[in-house]
FIGUTI-432575 format. One record per residue (C-alpha): y, z, x. Coordinates in steps of 0.2 Angstrom, whole numbers, padded with zeros to 4 digits. Layout:
+-------+-------+-------+
!    py !    pz !    px !
+-------+-------+-------+
!     Y !     Z !     X !
...
+-------+-------+-------+
END
This chain:
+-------+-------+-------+
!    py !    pz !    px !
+-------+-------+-------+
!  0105 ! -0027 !  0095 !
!  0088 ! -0021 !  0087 !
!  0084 ! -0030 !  0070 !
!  0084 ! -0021 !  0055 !
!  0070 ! -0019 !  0046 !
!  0065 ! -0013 !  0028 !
!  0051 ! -0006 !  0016 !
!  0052 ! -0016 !  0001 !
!  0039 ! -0010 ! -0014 !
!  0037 ! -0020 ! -0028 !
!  0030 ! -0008 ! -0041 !
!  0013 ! -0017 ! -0056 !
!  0004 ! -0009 ! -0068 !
! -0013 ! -0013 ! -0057 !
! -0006 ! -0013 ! -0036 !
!  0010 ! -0006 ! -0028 !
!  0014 ! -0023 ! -0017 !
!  0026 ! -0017 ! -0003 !
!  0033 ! -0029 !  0013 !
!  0042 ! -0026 !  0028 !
!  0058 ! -0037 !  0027 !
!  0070 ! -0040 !  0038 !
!  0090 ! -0040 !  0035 !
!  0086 ! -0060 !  0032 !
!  0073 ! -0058 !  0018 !
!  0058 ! -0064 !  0029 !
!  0042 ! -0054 !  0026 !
!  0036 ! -0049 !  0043 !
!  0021 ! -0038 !  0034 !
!  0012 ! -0037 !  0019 !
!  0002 ! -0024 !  0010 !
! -0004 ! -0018 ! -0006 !
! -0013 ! -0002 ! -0013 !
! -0020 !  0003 ! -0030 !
! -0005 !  0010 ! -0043 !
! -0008 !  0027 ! -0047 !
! -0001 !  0027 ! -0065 !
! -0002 !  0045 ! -0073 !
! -0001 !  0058 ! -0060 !
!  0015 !  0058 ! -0055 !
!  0012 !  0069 ! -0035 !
! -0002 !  0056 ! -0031 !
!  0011 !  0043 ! -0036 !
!  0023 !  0048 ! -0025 !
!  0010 !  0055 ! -0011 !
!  0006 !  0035 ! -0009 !
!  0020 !  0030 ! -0008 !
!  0026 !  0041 !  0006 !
!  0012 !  0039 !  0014 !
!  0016 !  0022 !  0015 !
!  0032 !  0025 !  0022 !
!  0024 !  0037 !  0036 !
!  0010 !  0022 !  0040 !
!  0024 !  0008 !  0041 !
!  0036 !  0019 !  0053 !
!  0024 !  0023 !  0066 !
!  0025 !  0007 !  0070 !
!  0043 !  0001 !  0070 !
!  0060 !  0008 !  0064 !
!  0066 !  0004 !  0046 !
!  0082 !  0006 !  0039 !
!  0078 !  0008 !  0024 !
!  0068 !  0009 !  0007 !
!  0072 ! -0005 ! -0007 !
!  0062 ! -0003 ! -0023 !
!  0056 ! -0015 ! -0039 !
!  0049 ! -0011 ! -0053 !
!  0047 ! -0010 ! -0072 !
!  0057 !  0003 ! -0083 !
!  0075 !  0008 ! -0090 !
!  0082 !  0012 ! -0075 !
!  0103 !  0017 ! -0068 !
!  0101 !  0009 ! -0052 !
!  0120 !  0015 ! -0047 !
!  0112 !  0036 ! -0048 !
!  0094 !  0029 ! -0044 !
!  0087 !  0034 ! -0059 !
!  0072 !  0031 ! -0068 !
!  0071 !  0035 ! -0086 !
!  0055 !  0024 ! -0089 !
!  0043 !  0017 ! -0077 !
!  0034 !  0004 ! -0087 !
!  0015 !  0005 ! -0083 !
!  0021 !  0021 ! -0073 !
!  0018 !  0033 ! -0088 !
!  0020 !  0048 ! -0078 !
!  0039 !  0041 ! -0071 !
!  0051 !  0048 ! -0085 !
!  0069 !  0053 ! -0083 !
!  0065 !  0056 ! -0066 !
!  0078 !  0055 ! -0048 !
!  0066 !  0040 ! -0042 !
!  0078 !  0037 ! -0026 !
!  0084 !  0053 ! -0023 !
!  0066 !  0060 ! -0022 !
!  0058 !  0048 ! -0012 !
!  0071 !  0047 !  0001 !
!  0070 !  0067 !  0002 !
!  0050 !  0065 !  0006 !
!  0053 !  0052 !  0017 !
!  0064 !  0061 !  0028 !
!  0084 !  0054 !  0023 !
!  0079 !  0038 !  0021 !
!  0091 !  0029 !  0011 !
!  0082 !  0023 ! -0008 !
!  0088 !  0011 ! -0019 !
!  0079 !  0005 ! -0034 !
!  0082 ! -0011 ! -0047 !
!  0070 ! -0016 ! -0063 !
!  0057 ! -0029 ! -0057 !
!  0064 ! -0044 ! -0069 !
!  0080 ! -0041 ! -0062 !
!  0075 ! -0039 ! -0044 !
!  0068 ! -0059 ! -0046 !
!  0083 ! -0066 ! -0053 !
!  0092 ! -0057 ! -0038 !
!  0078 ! -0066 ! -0026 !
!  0084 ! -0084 ! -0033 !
!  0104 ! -0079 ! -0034 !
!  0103 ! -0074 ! -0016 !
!  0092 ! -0087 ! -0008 !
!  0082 ! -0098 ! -0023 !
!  0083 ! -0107 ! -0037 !
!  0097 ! -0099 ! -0044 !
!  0110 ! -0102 ! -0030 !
!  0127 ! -0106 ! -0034 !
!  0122 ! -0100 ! -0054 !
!  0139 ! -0091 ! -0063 !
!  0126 ! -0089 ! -0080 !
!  0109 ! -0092 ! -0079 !
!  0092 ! -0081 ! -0085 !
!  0077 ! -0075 ! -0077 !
!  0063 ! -0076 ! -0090 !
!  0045 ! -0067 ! -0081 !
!  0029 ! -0070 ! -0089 !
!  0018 ! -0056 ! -0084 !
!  0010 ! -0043 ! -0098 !
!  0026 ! -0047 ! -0107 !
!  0039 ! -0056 ! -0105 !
!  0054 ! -0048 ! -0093 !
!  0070 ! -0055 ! -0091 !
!  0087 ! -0052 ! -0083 !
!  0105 ! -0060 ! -0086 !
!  0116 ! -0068 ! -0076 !
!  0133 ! -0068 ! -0086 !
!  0149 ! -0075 ! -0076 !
!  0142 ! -0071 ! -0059 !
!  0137 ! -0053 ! -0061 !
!  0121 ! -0046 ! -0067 !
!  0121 ! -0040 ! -0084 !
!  0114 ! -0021 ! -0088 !
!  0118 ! -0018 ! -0105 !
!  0125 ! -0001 ! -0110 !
!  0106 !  0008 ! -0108 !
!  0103 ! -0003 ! -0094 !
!  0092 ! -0013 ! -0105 !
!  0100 ! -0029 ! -0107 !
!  0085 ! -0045 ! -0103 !
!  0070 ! -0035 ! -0111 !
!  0062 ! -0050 ! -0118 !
!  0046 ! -0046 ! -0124 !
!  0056 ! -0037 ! -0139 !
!  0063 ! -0053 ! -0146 !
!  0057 ! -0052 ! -0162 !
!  0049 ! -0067 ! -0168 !
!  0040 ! -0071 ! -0188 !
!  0033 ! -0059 ! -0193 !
!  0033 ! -0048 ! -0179 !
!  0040 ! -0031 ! -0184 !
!  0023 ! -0024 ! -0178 !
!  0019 ! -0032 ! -0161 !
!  0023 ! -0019 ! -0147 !
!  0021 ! -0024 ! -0128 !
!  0006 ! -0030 ! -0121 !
! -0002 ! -0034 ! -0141 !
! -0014 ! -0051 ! -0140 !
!  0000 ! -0059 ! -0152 !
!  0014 ! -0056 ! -0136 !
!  0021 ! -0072 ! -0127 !
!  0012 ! -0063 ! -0111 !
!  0001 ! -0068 ! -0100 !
! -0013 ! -0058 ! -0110 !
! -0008 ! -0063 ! -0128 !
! -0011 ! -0081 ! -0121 !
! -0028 ! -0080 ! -0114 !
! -0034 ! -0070 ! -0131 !
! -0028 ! -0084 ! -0141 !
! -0034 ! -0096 ! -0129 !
! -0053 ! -0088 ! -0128 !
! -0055 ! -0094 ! -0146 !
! -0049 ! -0110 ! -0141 !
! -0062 ! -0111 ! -0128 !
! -0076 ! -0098 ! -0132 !
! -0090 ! -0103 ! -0119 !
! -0076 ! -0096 ! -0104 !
! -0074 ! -0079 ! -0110 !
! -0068 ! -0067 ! -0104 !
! -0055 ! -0080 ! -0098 !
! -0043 ! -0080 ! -0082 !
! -0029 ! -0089 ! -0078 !
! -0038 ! -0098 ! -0063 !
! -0052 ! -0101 ! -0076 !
! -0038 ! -0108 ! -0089 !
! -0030 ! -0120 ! -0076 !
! -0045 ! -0127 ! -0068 !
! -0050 ! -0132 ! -0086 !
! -0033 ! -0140 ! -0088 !
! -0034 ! -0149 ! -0072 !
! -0051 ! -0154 ! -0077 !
! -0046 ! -0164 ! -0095 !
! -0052 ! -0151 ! -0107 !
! -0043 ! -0157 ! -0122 !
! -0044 ! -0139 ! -0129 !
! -0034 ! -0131 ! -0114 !
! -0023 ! -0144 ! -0117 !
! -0015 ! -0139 ! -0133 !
! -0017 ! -0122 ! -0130 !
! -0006 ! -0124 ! -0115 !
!  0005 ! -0136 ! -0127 !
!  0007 ! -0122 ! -0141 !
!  0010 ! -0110 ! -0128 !
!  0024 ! -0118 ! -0121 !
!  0031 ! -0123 ! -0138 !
!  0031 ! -0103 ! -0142 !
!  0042 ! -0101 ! -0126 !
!  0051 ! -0114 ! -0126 !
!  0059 ! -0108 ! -0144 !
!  0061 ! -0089 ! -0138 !
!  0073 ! -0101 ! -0122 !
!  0081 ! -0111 ! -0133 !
!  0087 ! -0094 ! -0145 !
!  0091 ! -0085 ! -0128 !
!  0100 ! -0102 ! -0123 !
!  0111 ! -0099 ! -0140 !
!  0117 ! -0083 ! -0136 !
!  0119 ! -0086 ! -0116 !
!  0122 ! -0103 ! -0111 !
!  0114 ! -0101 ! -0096 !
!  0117 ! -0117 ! -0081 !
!  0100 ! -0112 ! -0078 !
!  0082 ! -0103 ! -0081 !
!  0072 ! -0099 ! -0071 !
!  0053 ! -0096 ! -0074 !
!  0043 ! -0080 ! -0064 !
!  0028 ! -0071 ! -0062 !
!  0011 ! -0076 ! -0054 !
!  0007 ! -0091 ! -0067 !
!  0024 ! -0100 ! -0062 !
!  0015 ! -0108 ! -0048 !
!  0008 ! -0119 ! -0061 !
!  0018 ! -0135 ! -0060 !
!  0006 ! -0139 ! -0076 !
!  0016 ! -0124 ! -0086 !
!  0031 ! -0129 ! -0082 !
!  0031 ! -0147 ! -0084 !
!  0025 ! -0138 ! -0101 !
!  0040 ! -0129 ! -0107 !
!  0052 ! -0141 ! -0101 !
!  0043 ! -0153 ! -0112 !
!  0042 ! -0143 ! -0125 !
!  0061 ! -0137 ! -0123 !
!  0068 ! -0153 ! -0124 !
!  0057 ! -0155 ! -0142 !
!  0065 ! -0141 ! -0148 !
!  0081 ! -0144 ! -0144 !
!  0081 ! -0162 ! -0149 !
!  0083 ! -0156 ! -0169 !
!  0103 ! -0148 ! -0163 !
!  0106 ! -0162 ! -0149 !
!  0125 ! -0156 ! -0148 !
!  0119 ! -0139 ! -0137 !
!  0118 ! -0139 ! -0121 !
!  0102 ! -0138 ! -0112 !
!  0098 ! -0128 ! -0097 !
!  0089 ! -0132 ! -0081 !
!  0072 ! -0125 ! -0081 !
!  0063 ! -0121 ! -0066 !
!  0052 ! -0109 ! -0057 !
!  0054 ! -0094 ! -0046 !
!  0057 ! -0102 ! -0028 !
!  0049 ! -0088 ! -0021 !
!  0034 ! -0083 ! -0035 !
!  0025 ! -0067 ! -0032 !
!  0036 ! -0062 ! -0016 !
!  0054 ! -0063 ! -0030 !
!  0053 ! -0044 ! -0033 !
!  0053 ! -0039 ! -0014 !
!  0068 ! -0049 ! -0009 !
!  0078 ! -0045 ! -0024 !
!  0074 ! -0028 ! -0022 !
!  0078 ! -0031 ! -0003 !
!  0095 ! -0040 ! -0012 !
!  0101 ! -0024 ! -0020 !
!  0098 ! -0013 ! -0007 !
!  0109 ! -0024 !  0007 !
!  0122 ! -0027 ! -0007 !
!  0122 ! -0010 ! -0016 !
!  0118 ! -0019 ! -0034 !
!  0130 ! -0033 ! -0033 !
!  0131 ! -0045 ! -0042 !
!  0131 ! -0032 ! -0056 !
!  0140 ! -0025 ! -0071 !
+-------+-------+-------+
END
C-alpha cells in the first residue's frame, strides 16, 4: 500500500512556507515563496500553482493549511487572514480545493496549528491544560483546556497580543511597545545603538559574546513575558507552556523567561507554576499541526 502524502502550507506575513508530509508528520520536502498579501487572485493563483508543481511529481491526499486570522475551521472559513489583508470572510477551504481539482482543504490558525504539533508529537504530549505562547510580530497563542482545544465563541480564544498591559489602551499589533519580536529589537536598538538596524542573529550573537547591554535587554524582556505567563497561568492553570516561533531556538531566551517566571511568581508562592519549554519542533510547528487537523478533522477541539 502507497503512502499517503500531504501539501502542508504554513501561511507568514513575508513567505508562504509549504512541505510535503507524510501521514507520520515527516517532511519529505520543503519549499517556500514570497506571500502575496493584497491581491487576493495572485494569492490564490500561487498557491494553486503550488499544488499543480507538487503533484506532478507524486500523489497527495490532501491539502492542510496554517495560518494567521479569525478563522471556523469546522466550515473552513476565513473571516480574517492576518497579514493577508486581502483574505476577509472568505470560503478559504472550499475555494482552494475547487481550484485544485477536489482536493480535500482543511485550514487552522497558525498558533493553534503549533500547539497541535507539540500535543500530537512534542512537548506537549500527554498535556490535559497547557498553552502555546508564539513570539513572532505578536504574540499568538492557543489553549489547551481539559484535553480539547479551546476556540472561543468567535474562534478567538489565545489572541495574545491583545492582553492589555499599563497603559496600553492604544498599542495595536505589531506597535514597537508590543511583546513581539519587533517591539523588542526597537527597545533594544536603544540599548545598543552602534547595531542598528538590529536582528535577532545580531541580538544573540551579542548576547553570546558578553555585551552587558544585551544582557538586561534580554532580562527586561523576559521579565515582560514572563508576567503576561504568570496572568495567563491565573486564569488557565496550564501543566505546561510552551514557547514557539523562530527565536525559541534560543536556549538563551528561554532560560530567560523561566528565570524570570519563577521571580515573579515567588511574591504568590501558593500558585502553581507551570512547565516552561520551547516548541520541540520550531519553525516546522505549524506544518505538522496543520498536518494534525487535517488527519484528525480539528480534534482535540471545542
Amino acid at each position: 500500500m502507497s503512502m499517503r502524502n500531504y501539501l502542508c502550507f504554513d501561511i507568514g506575513g513575508t513567505f508562504v512556507k509549504y512541505g510535503v508530509l507524510d501521514a507520520d508528520g515527516e517532511i519529505l520536502l520543503r519549499g517556500k515563496y514570497p506571500t502575496e498579501c493584497h491581491d487576493l487572485s495572485r494569492f490564490m493563483n500561487d498557491l494553486t500553482e503550488t499544488v499543480e508543481k507538487v503533484r506532478a511529481g507524486r500523489e497527495l491526499s490532501g491539502i492542510a493549511v496554517s495560518m494567521a486570522g479569525i478563522l471556523d475551521v469546522s466550515r473552513g472559513f476565513a473571516y480574517t487572514g492576518g497579514a493577508v489583508r486581502a483574505i476577509r470572510d472568505y470560503p478559504f477551504a472550499a475555494e482552494l480545493s475547487r481550484l485544485s481539482g477536489g482536493l480535500p482543504v482543511t485550514i487552522e490558525n497558525d498558533a493553534k496549528a503549533a500547539l497541535l504539533a507539540e500535543y500530537w508529537k512534542g512537548n506537549l504530549q500527554g498535556s490535559e491544560n497547557a498553552v502555546a505562547f508564539i513570539i513572532g510580530t505578536g504574540i499568538g497563542g492557543a489553549i489547551l483546556a481539559n484535553g480539547r482545544l479551546l476556540r472561543g465563541s468567535h474562534f478567538f480564544a489565545g489572541e495574545f497580543s491583545y492582553i492589555l498591559r499599563e497603559k496600553d489602551e492604544e498599542i495595536l499589533l505589531g506597535d514597537p511597545r508590543g511583546l513581539g519580536m519587533p517591539g523588542f529589537l526597537f527597545r533594544a536598538e536603544k540599548e545598543l545603538p552602534g547595531h542598528a538596524p538590529l536582528t535577532g542573529e545580531t541580538f544573540f550573537r551579542l548576547l553570546t559574546d558578553g555585551s552587558p547591554e544585551a544582557k538586561a535587554c534580554l532580562s527586561e524582556y523576559a521579565h515582560a513575558l514572563a508576567v503576561q505567563l504568570f496572568n495567563i497561568n491565573a486564569v488557565i492553570d496550564p501543566e505546561r507552556v510552551v514557547i514557539g516561533g523562530g527565536v525559541s531556538a534560543q536556549p538563551a531566551l528561554i532560560e530567560a523567561v523561566v528565570q524570570a517566571y519563577a521571580e515573579v511568581a515567588a511574591i504568590m508562592p501558593e500558585i502553581p507554576i507551570p512547565e516552561i519549554l520551547p516548541c520541540k519542533f520550531y519553525n516546522d510547528s505549524n506544518l505538522i499541526g496543520a498536518l494534525y487537523a487535517l488527519l484528525t478533522a480539528g480534534h482535540p477541539s471545542a
